[in-house]
N, C-alpha and C positions, 0 to 999 in steps of 0.2 A: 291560261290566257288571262290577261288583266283589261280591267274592266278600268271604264273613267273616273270609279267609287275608289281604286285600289291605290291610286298613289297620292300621297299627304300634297303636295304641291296641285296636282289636276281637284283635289277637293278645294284648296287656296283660290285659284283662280275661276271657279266654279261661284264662289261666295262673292269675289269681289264684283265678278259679269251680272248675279243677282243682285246688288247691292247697289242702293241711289240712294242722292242725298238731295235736300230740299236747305232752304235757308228761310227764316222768318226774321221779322225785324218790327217793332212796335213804335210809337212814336216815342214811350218812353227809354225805348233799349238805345244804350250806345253805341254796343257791338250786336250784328247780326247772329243769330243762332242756327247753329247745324243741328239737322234733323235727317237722322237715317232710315233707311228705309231699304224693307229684304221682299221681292217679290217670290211669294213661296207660290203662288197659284200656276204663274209661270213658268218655273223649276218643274213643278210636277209634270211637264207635259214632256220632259225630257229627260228624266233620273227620278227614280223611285225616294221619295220623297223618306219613308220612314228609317232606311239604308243612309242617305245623303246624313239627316238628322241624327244619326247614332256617329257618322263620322266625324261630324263637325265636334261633337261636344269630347270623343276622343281629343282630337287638336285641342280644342282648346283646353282641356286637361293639362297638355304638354306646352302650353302658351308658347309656340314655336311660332306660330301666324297672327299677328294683329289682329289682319282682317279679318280673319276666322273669325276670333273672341269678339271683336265686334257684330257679324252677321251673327252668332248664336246669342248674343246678348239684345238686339233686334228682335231676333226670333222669339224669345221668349217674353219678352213684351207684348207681342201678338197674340197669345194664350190668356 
């Protein structure tokens, strides 16, 4: 039986539903700046967090999903 952890695409869309982005802008900036942002607190209440995290960096290993390599790059910034 497969699980939500088990197929590279449901991990894909898993990352991007936890993933927001914020915009900052100073009076010196020309162009505004993107700021990502991975809710792992929230994750956890839904998919075993240490399972999720060994999938992600699988993917992104295989740099197959953007968004992936961005939420595990997010992610690690949080540590």
């Amino acid at each position: 039986m497969e699980t939500l952890l088990d197929g590279d695409e449901n991990i894909k869309l898993i990352a991007i539903a936890f993933t927001s982005y914020g915009w900052t802008q100073t009076m010196r900036d020309a162009v505004a700046r993107r700021k990502t942002h991975v809710n792992i607190k929230r994750l956890g209440q839904f998919i075993d967090i240490s399972a999720f995290k060994t999938r992600i960096e699988e993917l992104a290993e295989k740099g197959v999903f953007p968004e992936v390599n961005e939420f595990g790059d997010c992610w690690l910034k949080l540590n």
